[in-house]
C-alpha positions as YAML, in Angstrom:
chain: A
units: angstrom
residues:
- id: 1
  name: UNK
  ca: [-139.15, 82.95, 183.98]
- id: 2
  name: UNK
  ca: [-135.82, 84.84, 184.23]
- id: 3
  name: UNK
  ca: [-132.54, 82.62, 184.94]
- id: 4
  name: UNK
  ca: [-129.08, 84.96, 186.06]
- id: 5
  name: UNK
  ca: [-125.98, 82.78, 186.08]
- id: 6
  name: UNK
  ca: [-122.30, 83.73, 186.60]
- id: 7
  name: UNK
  ca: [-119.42, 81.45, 185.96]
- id: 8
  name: UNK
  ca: [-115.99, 81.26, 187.43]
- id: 9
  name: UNK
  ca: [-112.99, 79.35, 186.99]
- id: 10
  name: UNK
  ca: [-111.18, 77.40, 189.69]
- id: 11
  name: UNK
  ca: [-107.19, 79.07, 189.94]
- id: 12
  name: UNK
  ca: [-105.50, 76.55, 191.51]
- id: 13
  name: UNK
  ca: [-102.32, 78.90, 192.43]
- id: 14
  name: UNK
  ca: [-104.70, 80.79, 195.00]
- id: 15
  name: UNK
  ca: [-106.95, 78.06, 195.54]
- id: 16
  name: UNK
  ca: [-110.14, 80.00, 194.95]
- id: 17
  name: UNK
  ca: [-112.48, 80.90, 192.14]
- id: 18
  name: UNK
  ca: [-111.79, 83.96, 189.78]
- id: 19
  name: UNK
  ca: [-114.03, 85.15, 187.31]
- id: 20
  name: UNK
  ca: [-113.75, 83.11, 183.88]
- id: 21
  name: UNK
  ca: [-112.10, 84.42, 181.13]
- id: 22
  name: UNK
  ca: [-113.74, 85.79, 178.26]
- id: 23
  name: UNK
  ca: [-113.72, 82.53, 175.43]
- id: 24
  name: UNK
  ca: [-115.78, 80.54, 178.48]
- id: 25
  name: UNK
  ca: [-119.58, 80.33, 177.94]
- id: 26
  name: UNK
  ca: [-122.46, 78.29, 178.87]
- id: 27
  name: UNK
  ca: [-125.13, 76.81, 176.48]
- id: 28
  name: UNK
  ca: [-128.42, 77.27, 178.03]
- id: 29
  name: UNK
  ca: [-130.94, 74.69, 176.66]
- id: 30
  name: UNK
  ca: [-134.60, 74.48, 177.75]
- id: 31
  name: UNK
  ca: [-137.06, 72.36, 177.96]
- id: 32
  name: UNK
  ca: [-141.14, 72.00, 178.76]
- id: 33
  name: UNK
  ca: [-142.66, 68.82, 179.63]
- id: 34
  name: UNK
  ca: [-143.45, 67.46, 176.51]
- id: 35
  name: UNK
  ca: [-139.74, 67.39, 176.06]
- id: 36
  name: UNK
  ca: [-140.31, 70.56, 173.27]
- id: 37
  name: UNK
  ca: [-136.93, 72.80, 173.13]
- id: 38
  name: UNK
  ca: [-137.80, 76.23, 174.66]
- id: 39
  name: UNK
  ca: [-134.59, 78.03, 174.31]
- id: 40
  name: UNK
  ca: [-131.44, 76.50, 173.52]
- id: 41
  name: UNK
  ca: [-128.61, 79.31, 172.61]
- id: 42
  name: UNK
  ca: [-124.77, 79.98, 173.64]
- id: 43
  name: UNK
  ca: [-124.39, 82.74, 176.63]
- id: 44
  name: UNK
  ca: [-121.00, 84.72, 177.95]
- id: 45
  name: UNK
  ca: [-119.64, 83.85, 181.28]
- id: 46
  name: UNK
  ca: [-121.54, 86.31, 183.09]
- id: 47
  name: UNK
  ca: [-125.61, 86.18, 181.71]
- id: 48
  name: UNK
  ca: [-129.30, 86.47, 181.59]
- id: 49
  name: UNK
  ca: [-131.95, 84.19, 180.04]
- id: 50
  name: UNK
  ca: [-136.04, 84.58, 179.65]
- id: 51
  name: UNK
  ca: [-138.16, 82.32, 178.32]
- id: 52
  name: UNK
  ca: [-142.18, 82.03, 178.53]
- id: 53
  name: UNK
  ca: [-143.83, 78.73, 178.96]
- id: 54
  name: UNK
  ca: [-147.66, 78.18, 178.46]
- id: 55
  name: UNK
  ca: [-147.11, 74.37, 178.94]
- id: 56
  name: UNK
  ca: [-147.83, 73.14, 183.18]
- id: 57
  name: UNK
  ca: [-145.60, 70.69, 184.43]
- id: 58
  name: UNK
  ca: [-141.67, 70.22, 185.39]
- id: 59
  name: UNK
  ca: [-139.40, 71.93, 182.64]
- id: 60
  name: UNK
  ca: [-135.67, 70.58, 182.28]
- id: 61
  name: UNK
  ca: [-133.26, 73.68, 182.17]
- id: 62
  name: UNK
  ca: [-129.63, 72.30, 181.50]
- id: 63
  name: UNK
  ca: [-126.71, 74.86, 181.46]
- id: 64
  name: UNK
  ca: [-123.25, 73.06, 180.07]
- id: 65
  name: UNK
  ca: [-119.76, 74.99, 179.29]
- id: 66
  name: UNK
  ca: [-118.89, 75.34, 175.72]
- id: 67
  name: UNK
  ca: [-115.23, 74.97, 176.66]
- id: 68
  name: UNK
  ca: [-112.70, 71.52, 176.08]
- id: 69
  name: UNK
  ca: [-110.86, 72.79, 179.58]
- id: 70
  name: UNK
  ca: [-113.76, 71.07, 181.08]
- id: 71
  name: UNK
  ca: [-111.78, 68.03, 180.16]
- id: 72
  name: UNK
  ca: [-108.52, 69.04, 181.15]
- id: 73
  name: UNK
  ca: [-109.38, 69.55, 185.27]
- id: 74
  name: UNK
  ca: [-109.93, 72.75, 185.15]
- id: 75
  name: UNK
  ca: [-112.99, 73.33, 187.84]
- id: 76
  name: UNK
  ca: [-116.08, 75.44, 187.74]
- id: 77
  name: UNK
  ca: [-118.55, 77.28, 189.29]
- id: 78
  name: UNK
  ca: [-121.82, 78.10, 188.58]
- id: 79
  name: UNK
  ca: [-123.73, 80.93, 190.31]
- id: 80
  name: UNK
  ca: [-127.52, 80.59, 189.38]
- id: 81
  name: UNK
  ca: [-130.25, 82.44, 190.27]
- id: 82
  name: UNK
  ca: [-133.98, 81.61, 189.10]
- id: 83
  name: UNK
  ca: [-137.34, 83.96, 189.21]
- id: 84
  name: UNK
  ca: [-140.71, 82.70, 188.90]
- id: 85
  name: UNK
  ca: [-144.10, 84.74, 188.04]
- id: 86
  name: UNK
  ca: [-144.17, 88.53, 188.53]
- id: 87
  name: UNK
  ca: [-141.23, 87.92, 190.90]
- id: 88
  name: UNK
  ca: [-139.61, 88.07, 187.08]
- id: 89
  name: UNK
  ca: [-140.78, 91.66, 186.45]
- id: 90
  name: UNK
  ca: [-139.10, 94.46, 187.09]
- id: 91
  name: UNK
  ca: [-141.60, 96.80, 187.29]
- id: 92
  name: UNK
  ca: [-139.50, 99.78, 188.32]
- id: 93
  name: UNK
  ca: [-138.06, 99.36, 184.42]
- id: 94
  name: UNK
  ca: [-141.83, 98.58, 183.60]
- id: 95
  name: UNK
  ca: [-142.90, 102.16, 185.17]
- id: 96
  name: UNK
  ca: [-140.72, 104.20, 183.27]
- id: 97
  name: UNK
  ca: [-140.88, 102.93, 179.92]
- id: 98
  name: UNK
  ca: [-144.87, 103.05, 180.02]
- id: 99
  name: UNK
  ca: [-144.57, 106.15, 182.14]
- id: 100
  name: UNK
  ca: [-146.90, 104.47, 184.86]
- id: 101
  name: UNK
  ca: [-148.28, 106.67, 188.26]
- id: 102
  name: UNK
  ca: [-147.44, 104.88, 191.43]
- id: 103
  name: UNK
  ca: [-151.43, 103.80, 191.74]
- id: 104
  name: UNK
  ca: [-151.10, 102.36, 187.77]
- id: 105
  name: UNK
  ca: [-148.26, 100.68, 188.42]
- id: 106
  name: UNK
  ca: [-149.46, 99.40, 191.73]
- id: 107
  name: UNK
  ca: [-152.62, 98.44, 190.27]
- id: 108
  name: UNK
  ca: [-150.62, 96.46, 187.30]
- id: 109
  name: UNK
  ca: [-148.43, 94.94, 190.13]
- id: 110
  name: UNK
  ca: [-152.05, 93.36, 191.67]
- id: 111
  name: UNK
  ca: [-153.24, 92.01, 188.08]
- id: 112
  name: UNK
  ca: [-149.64, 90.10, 187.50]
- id: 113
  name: UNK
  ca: [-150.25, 88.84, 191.09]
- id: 114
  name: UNK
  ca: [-154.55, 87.67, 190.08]
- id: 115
  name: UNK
  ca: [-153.13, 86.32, 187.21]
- id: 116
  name: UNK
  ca: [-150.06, 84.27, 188.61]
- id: 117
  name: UNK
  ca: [-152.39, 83.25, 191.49]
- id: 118
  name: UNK
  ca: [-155.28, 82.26, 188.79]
- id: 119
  name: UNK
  ca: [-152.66, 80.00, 186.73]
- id: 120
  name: UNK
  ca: [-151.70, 78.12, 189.86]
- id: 121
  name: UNK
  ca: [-154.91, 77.36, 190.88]
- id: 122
  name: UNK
  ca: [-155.09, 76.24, 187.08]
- id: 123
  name: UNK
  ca: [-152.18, 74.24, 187.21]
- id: 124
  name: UNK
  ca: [-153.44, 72.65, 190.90]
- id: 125
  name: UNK
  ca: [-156.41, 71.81, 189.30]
- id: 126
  name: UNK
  ca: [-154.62, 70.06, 186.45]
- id: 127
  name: UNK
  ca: [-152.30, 67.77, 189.25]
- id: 128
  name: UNK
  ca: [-155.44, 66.62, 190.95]
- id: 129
  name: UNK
  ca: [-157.19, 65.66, 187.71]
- id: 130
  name: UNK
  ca: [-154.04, 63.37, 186.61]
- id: 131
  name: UNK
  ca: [-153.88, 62.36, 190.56]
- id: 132
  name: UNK
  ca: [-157.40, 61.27, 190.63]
- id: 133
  name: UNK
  ca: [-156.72, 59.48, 187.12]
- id: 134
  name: UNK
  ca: [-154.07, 57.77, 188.51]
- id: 135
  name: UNK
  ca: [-155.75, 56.84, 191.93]
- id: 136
  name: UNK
  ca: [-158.68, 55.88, 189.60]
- id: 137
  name: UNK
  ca: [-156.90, 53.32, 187.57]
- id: 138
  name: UNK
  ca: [-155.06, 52.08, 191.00]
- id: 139
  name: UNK
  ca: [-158.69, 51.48, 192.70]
- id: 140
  name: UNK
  ca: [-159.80, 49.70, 189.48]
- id: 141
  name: UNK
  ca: [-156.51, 47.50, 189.28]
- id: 142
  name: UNK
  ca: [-156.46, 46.77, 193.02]
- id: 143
  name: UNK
  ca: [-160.22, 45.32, 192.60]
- id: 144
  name: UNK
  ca: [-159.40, 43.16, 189.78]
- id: 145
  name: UNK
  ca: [-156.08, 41.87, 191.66]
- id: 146
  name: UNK
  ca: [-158.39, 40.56, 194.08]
- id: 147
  name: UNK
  ca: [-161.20, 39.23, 192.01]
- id: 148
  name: UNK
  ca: [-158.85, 37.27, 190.42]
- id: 149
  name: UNK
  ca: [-157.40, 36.04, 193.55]
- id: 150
  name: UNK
  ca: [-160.65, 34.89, 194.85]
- id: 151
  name: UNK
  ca: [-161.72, 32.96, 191.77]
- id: 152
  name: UNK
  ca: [-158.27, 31.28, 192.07]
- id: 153
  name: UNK
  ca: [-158.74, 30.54, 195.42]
- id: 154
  name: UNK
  ca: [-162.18, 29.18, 195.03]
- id: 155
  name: UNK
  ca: [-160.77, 27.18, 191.69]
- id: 156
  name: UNK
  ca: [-158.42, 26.08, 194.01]
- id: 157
  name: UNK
  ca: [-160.52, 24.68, 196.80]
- id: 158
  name: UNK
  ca: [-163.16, 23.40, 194.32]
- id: 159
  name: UNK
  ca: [-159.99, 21.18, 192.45]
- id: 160
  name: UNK
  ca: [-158.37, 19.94, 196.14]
- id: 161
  name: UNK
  ca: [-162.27, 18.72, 197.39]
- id: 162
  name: UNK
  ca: [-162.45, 17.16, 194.02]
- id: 163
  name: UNK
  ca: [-159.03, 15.21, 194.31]
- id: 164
  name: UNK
  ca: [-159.67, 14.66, 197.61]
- id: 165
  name: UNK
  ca: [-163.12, 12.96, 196.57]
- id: 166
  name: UNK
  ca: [-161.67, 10.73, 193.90]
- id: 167
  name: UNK
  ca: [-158.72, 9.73, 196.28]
- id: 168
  name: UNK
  ca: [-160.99, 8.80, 199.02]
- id: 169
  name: UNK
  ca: [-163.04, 6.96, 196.59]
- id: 170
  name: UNK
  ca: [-160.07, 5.20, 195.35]
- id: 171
  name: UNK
  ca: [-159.12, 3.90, 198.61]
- id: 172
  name: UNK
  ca: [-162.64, 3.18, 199.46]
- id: 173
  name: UNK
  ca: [-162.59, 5.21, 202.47]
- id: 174
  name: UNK
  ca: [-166.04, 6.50, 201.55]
...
């Protein structure tokens, strides 16, 4: 994954955004499912993070300024930009550092894409395992909710014929 960001700092004399001066930063911090820190380092104003996961599931990427004017008023923005899967490669750069024909690098291109489409289909296979856990468990819950509820009822009608029994009895209706 490859995350571009850009800061800039509210001017409130023009009323629009400049870019931030050079002591701003952000603190990019990372993190996979199991709540594991991936990356978690101080960045200029103007940046680029990667970071490889091998864990499925929702990561947590938080980006915070290291500055106190944060506290002061001052406003910011944050221009962020995130890239997925071999939309992350540049394979132009790729091409000319392995010195690459157009057919290898086309052919490289292909295999990122098999690969990217083979870890989804991983990673969808994954989902509906936990979602037929969890549907599982549900069903199983669901039929013990209502065996329970039947053997109350039937307590219940098997206690009121009893009462109903010994009142009668009591008045010597029967």
């Amino acid at each position: 994954m490859v995350g571009n960001y850009k800061l800039q700092l509210y001017d409130p004399r023009t009323g629009g955004f400049m870019p931030s001066s050079p002591g701003l930063g952000m603190h990019v911090e990372i993190r996979d499912p199991d709540d594991k820190v991936l990356l978690s380092r101080v960045y200029s104003s103007e940046g680029r993070f990667t970071f490889t996961s091998h864990t499925p599931g929702e990561h947590v990427i938080c980006l915070y300024s290291n500055s106190t004017k944060w506290f002061s008023g001052s406003q910011l923005r944050v221009h962020f930009d995130i890239q997925v899967g071999e939309h992350a490669v540049d394979y132009a750069s790729v091409a000319q550092k392995e010195k690459l024909t157009e057919l290898q690098l086309r052919v490289r291109q292909l295999l990122d894409q098999v690969e990217q489409i083979t870890k989804e289909q991983n990673y969808q296979r994954y989902r509906e395992e936990r979602f037929r856990q969890t549907s599982d468990s549900t069903n199983q819950r669901v039929l013990w909710w209502s065996v329970g509820q039947v053997i109350i009822l039937l307590a219940m009608g098997f206690w009121q014929m009893r009462h109903l029994k010994t009142f009668f009895e009591a008045k010597k209706l029967v």
